[in-house]
Steps between C-alpha positions, in 0.01 A plus 500: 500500500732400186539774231252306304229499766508829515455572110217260547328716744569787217294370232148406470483504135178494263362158442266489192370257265694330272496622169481888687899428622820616374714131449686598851206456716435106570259543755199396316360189653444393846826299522672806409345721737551205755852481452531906498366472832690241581823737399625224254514787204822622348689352786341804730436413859114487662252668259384883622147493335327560209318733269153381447605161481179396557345730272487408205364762340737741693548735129143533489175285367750240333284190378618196774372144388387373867537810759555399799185551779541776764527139714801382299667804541480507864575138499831536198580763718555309829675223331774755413529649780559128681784453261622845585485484853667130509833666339776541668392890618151410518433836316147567409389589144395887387231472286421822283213574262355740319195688654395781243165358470489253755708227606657380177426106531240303323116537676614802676222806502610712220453896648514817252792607397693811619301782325210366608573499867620811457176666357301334807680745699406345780743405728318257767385268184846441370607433850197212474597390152893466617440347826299258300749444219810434846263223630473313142869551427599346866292241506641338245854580585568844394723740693552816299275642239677724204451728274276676696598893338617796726598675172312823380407416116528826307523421197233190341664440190701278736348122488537501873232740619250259499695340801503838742294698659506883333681792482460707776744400804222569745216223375815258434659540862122471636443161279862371602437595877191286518656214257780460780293492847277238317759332414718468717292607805677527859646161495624369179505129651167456472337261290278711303793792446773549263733716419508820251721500246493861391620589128668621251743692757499791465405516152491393123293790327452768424787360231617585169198418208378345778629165433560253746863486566575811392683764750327728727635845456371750784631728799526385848264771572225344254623162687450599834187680464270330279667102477621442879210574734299205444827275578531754806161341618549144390843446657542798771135523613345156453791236497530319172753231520598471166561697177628446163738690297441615193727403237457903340796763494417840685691795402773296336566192810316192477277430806698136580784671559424778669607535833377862588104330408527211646674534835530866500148602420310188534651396865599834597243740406170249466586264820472181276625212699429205268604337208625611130392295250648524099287589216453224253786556284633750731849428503549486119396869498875560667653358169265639290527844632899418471522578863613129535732306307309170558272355753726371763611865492111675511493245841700621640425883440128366618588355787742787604166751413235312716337196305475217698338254301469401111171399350643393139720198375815786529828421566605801671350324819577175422828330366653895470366579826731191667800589227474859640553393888775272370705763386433781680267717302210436699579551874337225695325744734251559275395165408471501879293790532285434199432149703435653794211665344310191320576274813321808718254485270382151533532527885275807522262255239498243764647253275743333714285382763205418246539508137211323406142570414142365569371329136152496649518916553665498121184306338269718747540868430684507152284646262182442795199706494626790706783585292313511171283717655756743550618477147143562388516835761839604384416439148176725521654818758796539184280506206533869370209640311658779266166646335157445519327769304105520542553179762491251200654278861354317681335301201106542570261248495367659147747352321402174376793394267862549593827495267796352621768555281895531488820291551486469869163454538519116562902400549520438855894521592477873362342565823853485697814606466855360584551242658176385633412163631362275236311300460225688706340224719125614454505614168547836328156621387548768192371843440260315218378196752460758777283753334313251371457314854405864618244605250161570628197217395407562130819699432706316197851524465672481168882461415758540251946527481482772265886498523823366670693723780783553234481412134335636205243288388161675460270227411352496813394809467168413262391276759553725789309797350174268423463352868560884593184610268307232610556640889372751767806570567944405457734393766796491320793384700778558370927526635819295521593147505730480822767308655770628325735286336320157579198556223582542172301783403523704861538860480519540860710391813880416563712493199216691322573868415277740260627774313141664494185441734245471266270199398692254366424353158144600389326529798492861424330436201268252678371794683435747195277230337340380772398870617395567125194274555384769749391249770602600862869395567672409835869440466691259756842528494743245637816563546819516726591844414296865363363518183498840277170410353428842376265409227249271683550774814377780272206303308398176750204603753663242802866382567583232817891428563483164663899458466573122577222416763626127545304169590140703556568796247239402283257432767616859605445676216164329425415654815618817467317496122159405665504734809579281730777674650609816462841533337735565741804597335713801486795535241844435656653664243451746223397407141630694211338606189844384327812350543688773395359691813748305721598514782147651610412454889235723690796636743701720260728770564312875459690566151375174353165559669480848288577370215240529196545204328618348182396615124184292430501346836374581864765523805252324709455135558241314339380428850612608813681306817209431762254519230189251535143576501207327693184391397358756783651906613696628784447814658837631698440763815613664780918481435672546854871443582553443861827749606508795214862575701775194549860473558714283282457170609150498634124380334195604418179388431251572150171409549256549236111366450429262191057454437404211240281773286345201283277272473684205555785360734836544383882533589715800488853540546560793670850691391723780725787670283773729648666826338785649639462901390834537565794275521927502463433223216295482209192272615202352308195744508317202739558193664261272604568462898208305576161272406177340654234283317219533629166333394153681602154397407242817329493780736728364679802748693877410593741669693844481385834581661819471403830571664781671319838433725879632431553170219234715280613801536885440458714509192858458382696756544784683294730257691307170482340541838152420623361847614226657646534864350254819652247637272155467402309202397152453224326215657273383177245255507298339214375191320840512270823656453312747266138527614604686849181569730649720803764682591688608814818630660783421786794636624824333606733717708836414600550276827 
């Protein structure tokens, strides 16, 4: 392979619509993708692959003219591939995409985002929803799916929570864990597998403001312990083939140049054996951060750190990457090794024996009946329901006339968050259509705005408070506009940070009027990240967090509204009463877990982490743990009996937290170490066990080691981080 060839093989840059391009990128049309493929661009040798260059709408919901079919992807995607394999090396194409919600391609079933599959907290149904989105995405000619977020989100003033999955390292290592086997499964060749592209390694928040960008400023103890473990499961335990790095500075060293994360600690410590991929942009943190002088300079720092591939028009991998080898900067080994890796990659993918894919599978089970399904289930298991004093929920039969009012209550794309397929091949019902669709015979449902997400126009608000008199009772749905910086307007998703987590605009004040009628009100919140809706918590009877359900989320909710289903949801993280409460997490330190609080303001959360009611009660007996007496190193068992104590069938996620009575380090006053949802009918009993091993009980020790110290263990279990139902005890003794 020429010099070039092998650069080739080191980009597979972003590929977006014209008119969404910075003036370098000319890969906007067919021919231009043809000829990429073709390796007839900027005189490099046979094209390495592309990101999303089928997918159009790779940044998210971007309006396309004439989308191309799940059939004309598979079919554009095989004509490429011909051209590619007909070069001179015969190299097959990589083709990433975005897989957030879904496989990001036009048609493609558009799943909840992150929160959301989170709160279902049920690990065998995002292992369904994932193994669904890998067939989509590889029937039409998709390798790797991205973005999908190892991080632990701490702080949700940052745009990008709505993309990850909470802030406890447990629930996001259990979420990642089942994200990778469905991906990837035991053979990656397959035609209905892809691989995991795990991000933003290791991490881009908690950061400074919380602004995306912005450096991340904590202790390699705080690193190790709360931000690494669910990589430890993605990439030691389960395989993941791929990661990208984020473009944030930790403690002072940009991540692309860091050689102690990214070989050291990524290859060394978590057993990743795939590829590095660049943040968008990555590179041109180097010079920003004035680590590098320029980019041909921050490639070759990257490539010397780990990152094998850039995603962005950069030079630093492209005419500086060649200019570095030329002189000497950039020692040709590690072009060589970063090739290695991609060209591994595609082998293990199968693609050089068969890189083409079956349009008649493509047309078949993109966007078919069984995945929608499971966007409809997923949808409905994370719906949260915050309050529902004197069960205004499930809406009864009584009520005749039903007030639907609020910014989100009929805008369909607020139901998903970054980067989701669009369009949505079936249609998008909203929260208005669907609760009217829902509605018993004889029940009438009425509508008005009242306001937008985020401006300060109030004459709506006349409107809104008649059609609320003239009803039995208010859904008022309320939240953000998301996908960050692609809607003008969005106060949610990448690129879009808040300084405060209230309402935005006067939706707050949509509320107060609305609730001064003194008809029944049931807020719906939509969002990508927790609300501090301390007004409406204090004075409205019922609150539902529905996050951003995706394709079926209004069907969902409707459901969830009527009784239908019970709401499955548990909070995946913790909501504050105010922004200036930050950081606030359930698994605090004992001094911050004493404290009293603030003047005029509560230390507790608004609501806690695992909070979520049901529409029925649990009962909790009979605690036992297994071995009362282990050595360091060995298991045991808690079992403990769950009874449906209602009337009615419903779900309940069932929660075991650790607490170490003693210990050489300061540790949180709990952990959660383990979960089970369990659904039971009325009267109905469960026996639950779950197994607490060494990886629960360790913690990182005064010199940065992984350690199972002696001592004494609180085995809690409850219904949330704060509503604890029983209580027991084990010892570990030394080995």
């Amino acid at each position: 392979m020429s010099l070039a060839d092998k650069i080739a093989q080191l980009n597979v840059p972003q590929v977006l619509p014209s008119g969404f391009v910075p003036k370098s990128s000319p890969v906007t049309t067919d021919k231009h993708r043809e000829a990429y493929a073709a390796g007839k661009w900027r005189g490099l040798g046979q094209g390495g692959g592309f990101f999303g260059f089928l997918n159009e709408t790779v940044a998210g919901a971007l309006p396309v003219k004439q989308p191309r079919t799940p059939r004309q992807q598979a079919e554009a995607t095989n004509e490429l591939q011909k051209i590619a394999k007909a070069g001179k090396l015969g190299i097959p194409l990589l083709q990433i995409a975005e897989g957030t919600n879904g496989h990001s391609a036009p048609y493609a079933t558009i799943f909840p985002a992150g929160p959301s599959i989170a709160a279902t907290w049920n690990t065998g149904l995002v292992g369904a929803v994932y193994g669904a989105v890998a067939a989509e995405a590889r029937a039409c000619g998709t390798h790797v799916l991205n973005t999908l977020v190892a991080e632990v989100f701490r702080d949700p003033r940052f745009g990008r929570s709505c993309e990850g999955y909470g802030e406890d390292p447990y629930l996001v290592g259990s979420v990642i864990g089942a994200i990778v086997r469905a991906l990837q499964g035991t053979d990656v060749s397959k035609p209905n597998r892809t691989v995991a592209s795990l991000c933003h390694y290791p991490l881009q928040t908690p950061n400074v403001g919380g602004l995306e960008g912005s450096s991340v400023e904590i202790g390699e103890r705080e690193m190790r312990a709360i931000h690494l473990p669910p990589w430890r499961t993605g990439f030691a335990d389960e395989g993941a083939l791929m990661t990208l790095a984020c473009q944030s500075t930790i403690d002072g060293v940009p991540t692309h140049r860091s050689e102690k994360l990214l070989t050291q600690v990524l290859r060394g410590e978590l057993g990743f054996r795939g590829v590095v991929i660049s943040e968008g942009g990555g590179f041109s943190t180097l010079v920003t951060e004035r680590i590098a002088a320029d980019q041909k300079q921050a490639g070759a720092q990257a490539i010397k750190a780990g990152v094998d591939v850039g995603i962005t028009w950069e030079d630093a991998y492209l005419d500086g990457l060649k200019e570095g080898v030329k002189d000497g900067s950039v020692p040709m080994e590690l072009v060589d090794r970063a090739v290695r890796r991609v060209l591994m990659l595609k082998l293990r993918l199968g693609l050089f024996d068969n890189p083409y894919v079956d349009p008649d599978q493509a047309e078949r089970i993109v966007g078919s009946a069984p995945h929608r399904a499971l966007a409809l289930q997923a949808a409905r298991e994370g719906i949260t329901l915050l309050k529902n004093d004197g069960d205004l929920l499930p809406i009864r039969n009584s009520v005749k006339r039903i007030a639907v009012i609020g910014p989100n209550a009929d805008v369909p794309e607020n139901l998903t968050g970054d980067y989701a397929p669009w369009p949505p091949k079936n249609g998008m019902p909203t929260i208005l259509a669907s609760i009217k669709a829902a509605a018993p015979a004889g029940t009438k449902v009425i509508y008005a705005k009242g306001c937008g997400i985020n401006d300060a126009d109030r004459s709506g608000f006349a409107k809104a408070v008649e059609t609320a008199r003239g009803a039995d009772l208010v859904v008022l749905v309320l939240g953000e506009r998301s996908k960050g910086f692609l809607y003008e307007g969005a106060t949610g998703g990448e690129g879009v940070d808040v300084a405060d987590l209230n309402l935005t605009g006067v939706q707050d004040a949509l509320v107060r009027a609305v609730h001064a009628t003194g008809k029944p009100v049931v807020i719906v919140l939509v969002s990508g990240r927790p609300l501090s809706i301390t007004w409406p918590a204090e004075h409205v009877p019922a609150i539902v967090q529905a996050w951003l359900p995706g394709e079926r989320g209004g069907e969902a909710i409707a459901d969830v509204l009527f009784g239908r289903c019970d709401p499955g949801g548990r909070l995946p993280v913790t909501v504050p009463r105010s922004v200036g409460q930050l950081p606030i997490y359930y698994d605090v330190k004992p001094m911050r877990a004493a404290a009293d609080g603030y003047v005029g303001l509560k230390a507790s959360p608004l609501y806690e982490f695992g909070h979520g009611l049901s529409y029925t009660t649990f009962r909790y007996d009979n605690l036992e743990i297994s071995r009362h007496r282990i050595k360091a190193g060995e298991t045991t068992e808690v079992r403990v009996d769950i009874t449906n104590t209602g009337h009615r069938t419903g779900q309940e996620v069932v929660q075991l937290y650790l607490a170490d009575r003693q210990s050489s380090v300061s540790l949180p006053v709990k952990q959660l170490r383990g979960f089970a949802k369990v659904e039971l009918k009325p009267g109905q009993k469960r026996r639950v066990r779950l197994t607490l091993g060494p990886r629960e009980m360790e913690l990182i020790d005064e010199s940065m080691h992984q350690v199972v110290e002696p001592g004494t263990f609180e085995v809690q279990v409850g219904s949330s981080s704060a509503r604890i139902h029983l209580r027991g005890t084990f010892e570990v003794v030394a080995r």
